[in-house]
N, C-alpha and C positions, 0 to 999 in steps of 0.2 A: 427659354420660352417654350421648350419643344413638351416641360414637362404638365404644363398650363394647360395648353391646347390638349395634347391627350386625354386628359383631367376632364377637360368639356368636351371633349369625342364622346368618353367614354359613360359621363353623364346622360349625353341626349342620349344614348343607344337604351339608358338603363331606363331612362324620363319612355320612353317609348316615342318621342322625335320621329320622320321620317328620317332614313336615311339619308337620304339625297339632300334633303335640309341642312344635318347635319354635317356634312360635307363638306358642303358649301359655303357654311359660317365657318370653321374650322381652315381651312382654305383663303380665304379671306383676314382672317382675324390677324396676323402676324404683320397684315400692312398697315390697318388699325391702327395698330399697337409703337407700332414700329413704322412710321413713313419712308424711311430710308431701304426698306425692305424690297428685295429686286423684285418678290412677287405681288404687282401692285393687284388692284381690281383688274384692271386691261389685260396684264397675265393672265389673270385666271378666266377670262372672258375668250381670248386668243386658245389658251390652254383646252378650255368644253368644245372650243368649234375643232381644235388639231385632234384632240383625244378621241371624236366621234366621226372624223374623216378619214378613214382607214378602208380600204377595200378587203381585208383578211376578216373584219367585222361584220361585213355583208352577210356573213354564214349562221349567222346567230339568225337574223330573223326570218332566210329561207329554211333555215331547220326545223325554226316551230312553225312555219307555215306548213312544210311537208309532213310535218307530224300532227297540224290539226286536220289537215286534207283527207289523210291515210286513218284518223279516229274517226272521222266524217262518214270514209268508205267502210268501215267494218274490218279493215285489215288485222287488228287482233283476231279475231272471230276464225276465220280462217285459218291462223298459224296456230292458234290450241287443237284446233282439229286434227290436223297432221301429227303435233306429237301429243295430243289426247290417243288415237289410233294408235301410235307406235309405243307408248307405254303405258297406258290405262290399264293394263292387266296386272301388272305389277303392283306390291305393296306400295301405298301412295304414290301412284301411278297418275291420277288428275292432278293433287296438290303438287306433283314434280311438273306435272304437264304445263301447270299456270309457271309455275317461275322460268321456264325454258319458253314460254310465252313471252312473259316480261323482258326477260335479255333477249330475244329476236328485236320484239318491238322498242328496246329501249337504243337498240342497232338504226333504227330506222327514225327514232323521236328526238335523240336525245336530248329528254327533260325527262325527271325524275317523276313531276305531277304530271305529266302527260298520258306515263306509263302507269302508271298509278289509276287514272283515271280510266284510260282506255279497257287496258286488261281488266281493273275492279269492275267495270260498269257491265263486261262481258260474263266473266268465271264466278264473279262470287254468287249470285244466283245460281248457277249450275252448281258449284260448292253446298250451298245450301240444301237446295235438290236432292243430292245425291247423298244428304244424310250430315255433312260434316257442319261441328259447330261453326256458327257466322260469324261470332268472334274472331276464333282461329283463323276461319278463310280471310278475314278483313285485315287479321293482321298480319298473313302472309303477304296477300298483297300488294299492302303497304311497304312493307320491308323489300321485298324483292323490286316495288318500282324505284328501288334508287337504284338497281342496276340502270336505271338509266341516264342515270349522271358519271357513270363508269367508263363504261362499255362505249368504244366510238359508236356513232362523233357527238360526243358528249359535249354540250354546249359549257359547262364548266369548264372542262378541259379548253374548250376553244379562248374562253375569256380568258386562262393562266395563260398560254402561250400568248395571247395577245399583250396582258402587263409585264409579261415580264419575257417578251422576246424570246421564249421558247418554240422551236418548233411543234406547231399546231399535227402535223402527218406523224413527227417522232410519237408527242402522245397520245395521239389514236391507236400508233402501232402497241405502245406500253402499256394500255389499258385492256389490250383485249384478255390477256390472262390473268390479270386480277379480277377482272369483272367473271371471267367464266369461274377460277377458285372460291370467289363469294356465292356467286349462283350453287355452285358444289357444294356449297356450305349449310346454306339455305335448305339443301335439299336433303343432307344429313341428315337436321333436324326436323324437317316436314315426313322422312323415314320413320325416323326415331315417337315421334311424335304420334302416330298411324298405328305403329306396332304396338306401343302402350294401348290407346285407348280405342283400338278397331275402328273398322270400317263397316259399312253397310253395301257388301260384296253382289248383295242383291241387284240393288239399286243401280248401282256402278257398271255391271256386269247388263242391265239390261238397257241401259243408256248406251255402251259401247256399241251391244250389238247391234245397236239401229243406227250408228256409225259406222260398223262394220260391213252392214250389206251395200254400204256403197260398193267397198271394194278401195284398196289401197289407192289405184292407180287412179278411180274418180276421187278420191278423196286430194289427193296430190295434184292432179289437174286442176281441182276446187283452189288450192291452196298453190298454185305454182308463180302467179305473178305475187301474192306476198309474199314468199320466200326468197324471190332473187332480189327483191328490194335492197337488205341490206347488202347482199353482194354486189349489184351493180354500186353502189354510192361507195361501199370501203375496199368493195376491188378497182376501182377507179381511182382512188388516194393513194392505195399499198401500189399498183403497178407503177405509178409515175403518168399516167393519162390525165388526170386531173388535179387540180389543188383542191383544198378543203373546200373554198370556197366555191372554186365550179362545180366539185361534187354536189353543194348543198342547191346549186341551179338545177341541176340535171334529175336532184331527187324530188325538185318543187314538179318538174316537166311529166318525170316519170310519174309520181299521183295522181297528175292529171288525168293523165289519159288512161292509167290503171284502174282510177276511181270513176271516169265519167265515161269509158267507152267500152271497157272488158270486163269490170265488175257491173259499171251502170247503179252503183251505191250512192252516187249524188249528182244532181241534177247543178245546171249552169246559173241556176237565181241562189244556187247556195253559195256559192264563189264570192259573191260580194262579204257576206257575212262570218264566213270564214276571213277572209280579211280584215275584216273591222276588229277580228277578236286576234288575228296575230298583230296586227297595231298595236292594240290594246295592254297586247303581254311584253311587245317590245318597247315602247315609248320608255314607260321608267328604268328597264333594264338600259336601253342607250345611254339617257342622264344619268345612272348611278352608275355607268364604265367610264364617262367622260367626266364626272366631277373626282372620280376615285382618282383618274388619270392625272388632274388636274392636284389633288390631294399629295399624291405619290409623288408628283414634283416640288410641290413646296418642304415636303419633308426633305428630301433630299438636298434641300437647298438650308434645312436646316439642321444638316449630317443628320438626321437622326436611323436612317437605315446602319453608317458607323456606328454610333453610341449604340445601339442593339443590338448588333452585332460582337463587338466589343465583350458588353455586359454577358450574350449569351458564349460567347468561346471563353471567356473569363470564369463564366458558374460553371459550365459543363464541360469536363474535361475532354469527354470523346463524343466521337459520333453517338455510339448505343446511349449514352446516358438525356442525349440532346435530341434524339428522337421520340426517347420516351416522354420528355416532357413537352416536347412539342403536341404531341399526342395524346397528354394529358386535357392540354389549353386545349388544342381540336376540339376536343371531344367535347368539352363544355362551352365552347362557342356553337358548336353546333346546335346545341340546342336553344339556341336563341338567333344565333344569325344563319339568314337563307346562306344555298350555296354559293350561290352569286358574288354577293355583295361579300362575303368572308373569303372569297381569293381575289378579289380584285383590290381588297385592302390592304389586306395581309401578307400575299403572296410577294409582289416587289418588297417591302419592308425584312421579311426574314431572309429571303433568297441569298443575299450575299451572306448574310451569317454563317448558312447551310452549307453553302459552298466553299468555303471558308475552312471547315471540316473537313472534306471530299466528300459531302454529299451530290450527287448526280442533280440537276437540276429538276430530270425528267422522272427521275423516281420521286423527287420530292414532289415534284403536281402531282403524280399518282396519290403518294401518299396523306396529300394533304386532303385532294378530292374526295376519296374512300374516309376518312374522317368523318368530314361534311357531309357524306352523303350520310353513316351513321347518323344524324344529327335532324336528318330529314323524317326518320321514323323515332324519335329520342322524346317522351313527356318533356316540359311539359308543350313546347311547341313546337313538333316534329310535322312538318308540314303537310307529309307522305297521310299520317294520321288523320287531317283536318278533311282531307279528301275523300278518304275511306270508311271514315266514322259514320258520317249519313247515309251511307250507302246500306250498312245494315241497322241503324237507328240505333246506335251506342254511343258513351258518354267517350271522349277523346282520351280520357284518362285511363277508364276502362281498356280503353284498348292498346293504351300503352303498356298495360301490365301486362297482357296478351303478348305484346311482339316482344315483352323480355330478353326470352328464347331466342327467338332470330337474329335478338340483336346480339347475344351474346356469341352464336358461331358467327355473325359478322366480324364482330372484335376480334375473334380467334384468326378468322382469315387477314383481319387487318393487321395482326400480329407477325404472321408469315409473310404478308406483302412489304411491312417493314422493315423486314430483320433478314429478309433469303431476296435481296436489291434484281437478282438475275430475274425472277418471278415479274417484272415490270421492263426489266432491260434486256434480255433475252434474244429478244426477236427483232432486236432493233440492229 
């Protein structure tokens, strides 16, 4: 039966079906089929209410509420200034300036279109400004705001630890050096990139200096309740003072009052509609964790995590051989399924495989995340891209061929995150 069902998963996904749709028929279909089957309708009815009754899930929807509150307040804004100031002088000194933007705030958002949004709607106009193609700036953007699917507290990361029983604090702590070696990556190429085809030193230089007569230290007071943002929320989780999920209260608390009483960037009638739009963004993320939840058990009821397993220790003799193709499939799933929805499918399904090998559980979320998050800037439906495209009035594809480049020191970095395990396990 298990090979039927897949068959029609993998149809809707291609049909372009919602997911959650799909899911749910798929979920259902084996009692159908089969009445004697343990997982009737009432299963799977019992299954969406246990699957989205979880208090570790609570942090999903105060993360994107903290993270529309703090786009709300201008908090990007702010964090480019401080390291606009501290390396604007240097060769590609803005364009490094935006992606050490984007991993701050992707610390603080974690969602990849957040950061995407946030930072693009900020820098690339100054981008432009100051001389550099709109392309380029668009597609750096784009590419660097998947550090914010990376980088704690990465709302991906949060849903892997939730399917599949990993601790949510181990991978926050393992993402933080992958997320900074890809930003290094990133920023290789935004070097390398500057030096080929120059800069408008002019431009740059007389832009800084009208940042510089603040003076560091007003420039730093400007910018000092957005920079301890992410520290208060991941020094809260790394010391043991809070869990993920009280972190993610305490950062909903903290915007508040950063955004409506010490910056004064949004007013108390905005508050309602900021909520309507993190509703908005969580409502189907809930249903497609709890029907995946719900998915994940009837497979299992139908061995098929065994038989996949099985089949992949059976084809690939070792770890390195099983990585790479894992990473092959990553890569082209990504470009079709959100990050979301491809670890909450996925994720329980190969996990015993991997483990199976000695693969760490927790390098594998890393490594599957940084995948996915490639996938986010990847033609033809990189989502990163759909975001960034209107911003400087370019065709999506066009600017897929732009972020080429970055994706490709991406992959390099995702190369070494796979292959040197310590790089994600390290500090744990």
């Amino acid at each position: 039966m298990i090979g039927p069902i897949m068959l029609i998963f993998l149809a809707g996904l291609i049909l372009g079906i919602p997911i959650a749709i799909v899911l749910g028929l798929v979920s259902i279909l084996p009692s159908i089929v089969d009445p004697s089957f343990a997982a009737d309708i009432q299963y799977v009815i019992r299954g969406i209410v246990t699957g989205s009754d979880s208090t570790p899930i609570l942090a999903i929807p105060l993360f994107i509420l903290s993270g529309a509150l703090m786009a709300k307040g201008g908090i990007s804004k702010r964090l480019f200034d401080v390291f606009a100031y501290l390396v604007g002088k240097r060769t590609a000194g803005i364009p490094i300036a935006v992606i050490i933007t984007s991993l701050f705030y992707g610390a603080i958002s974690g969602s990849g279109i957040a950061t995407t949004a946030a930072v693009g709607g900020m820098t690339i106009p100054i981008l432009i400004s100051l001389g550099y193609d709109k392309v380029f700036s668009a597609a750096m953007v784009a590419t660097a705001g998947s550090l914010g699917v990376i980088i704690p507290p990465s709302i991906p990361l949060i849903m892997y630890g939730l399917t599949t029983g990993t601790s949510v604090g181990a991978l926050f702590t393992a993402g933080i050096l992958p997320g900074i070696l890809i930003a290094f990556a990133l920023m290789l190429y935004a070097y390398i990139y500057c030096k080929i085809n120059g800069e408008d030193r002019e431009k740059i230089d007389r832009n800084l200096n009208e940042l510089r007569s603040k003076g560091f230290f007003r420039v730093l007071k400007e910018s000092f309740w957005a920079l301890l943002s992410p520290i208060i929320i991941l020094g809260g989780i790394y010391s043991g003072i809070v869990t993920p999920t009280e972190a993610a209260c305490v950062s909903v608390f903290y915007a508040l009052i950063v955004c409506l009483f010490i910056y004064k960037t949004i007013r108390f009638q905005d508050i309602f509609k900021i909520l309507v739009e993190t509703v908005s963004s969580y409502g189907p993320l809930i249903l497609l964790i709890a029907l995946a939840t719900v998915f994940g058990r009837v497979l299992t009821l139908l061995r098929a995590p065994m038989m996949i397993g099985e089949f992949l220790t059976g084809t690939f003799s070792s770890a390195i051989t099983l990585l790479l193709a894992i990473n092959v499939v990553f890569f082209i799933l990504g470009m079709f399924l959100d990050v979301g929805p491809a670890i909450v499918i996925l994720a329980p399904i190969l996990l015993p495989a991997v483990s199976a090998v000695g693969i760490n559980p927790i390098h594998f979320g890393i490594i599957m995340t940084v995948n996915l998050a490639i996938g986010m800037v990847t033609p033809p439906f990189g989502v990163n891209l759909f975001v960034a495209a209107p911003m400087v009035d370019t065709p999506v594809m066009e600017l897929g061929k732009k972020a080429i480049p970055f994706i490709v020191f991406f992959a390099i970095a995702l190369f070494i995150i796979t292959f040197v395990p310590a790089v994600s396990l390290i500090l744990l």
